[in-house]
C-alpha positions in Angstrom: 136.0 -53.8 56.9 133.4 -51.4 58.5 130.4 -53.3 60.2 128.4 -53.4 63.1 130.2 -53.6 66.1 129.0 -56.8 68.4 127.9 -56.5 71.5 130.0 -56.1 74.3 127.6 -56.2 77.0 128.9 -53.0 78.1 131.6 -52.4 81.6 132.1 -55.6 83.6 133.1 -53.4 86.5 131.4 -50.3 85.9 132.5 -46.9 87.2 131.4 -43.5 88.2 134.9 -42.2 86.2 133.2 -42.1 82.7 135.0 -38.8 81.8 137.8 -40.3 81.0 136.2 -42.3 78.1 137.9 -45.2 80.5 134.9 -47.6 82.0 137.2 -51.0 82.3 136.6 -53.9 81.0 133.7 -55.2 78.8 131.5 -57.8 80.0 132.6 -59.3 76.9 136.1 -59.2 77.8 135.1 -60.6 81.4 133.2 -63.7 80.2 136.0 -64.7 77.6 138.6 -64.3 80.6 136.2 -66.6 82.9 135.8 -69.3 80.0 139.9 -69.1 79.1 140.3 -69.8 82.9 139.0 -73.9 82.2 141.0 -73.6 78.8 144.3 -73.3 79.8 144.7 -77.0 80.5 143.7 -78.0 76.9 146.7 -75.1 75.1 148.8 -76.9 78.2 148.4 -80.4 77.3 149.1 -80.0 74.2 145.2 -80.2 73.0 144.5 -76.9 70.8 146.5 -74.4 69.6 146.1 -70.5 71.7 144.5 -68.6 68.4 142.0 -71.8 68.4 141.2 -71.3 72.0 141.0 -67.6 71.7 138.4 -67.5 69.5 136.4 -70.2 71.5 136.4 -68.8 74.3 134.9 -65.8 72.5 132.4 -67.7 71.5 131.3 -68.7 74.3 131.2 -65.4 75.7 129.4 -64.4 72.8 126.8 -67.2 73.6 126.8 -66.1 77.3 125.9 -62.4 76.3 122.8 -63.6 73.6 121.8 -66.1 76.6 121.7 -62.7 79.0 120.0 -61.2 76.4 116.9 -63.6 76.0 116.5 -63.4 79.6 116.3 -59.6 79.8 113.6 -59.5 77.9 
């Protein structure tokens, strides 16, 4: 399934090192790490199951990078 790929708000961490193709992280990435960090305690407890809060917290990442977005402009 070929589409346009979303937005990953390009290297959380960027780098000087680009010619290695390698620029860390995607904001992305970073943002869906930061919401997963509250998370935890709801796959813990029993709550949600980890694909469930997975793809939530990619949501909400994808919400924080539209958010950035609007305020960019």
């Amino acid at each position: 399934m070929a589409g346009k790929a979303k937005d990953d708000g390009g290297p959380a961490f960027p780098t000087d090192n680009t010619s290695t193709g390698y620029c860390g992280m995607s904001l992305r990435d970073w943002f869906a790490g930061q919401a997963l960090a509250d998370c935890v305690a709801m796959l813990l407890d029993g709550y949600q199951d980890a694909a469930t809060i997975a793809s939530a917290c990619h949501e909400l990442a994808d919400a924080m990078l539209a958010e950035r977005a609007k305020e960019a402009k």
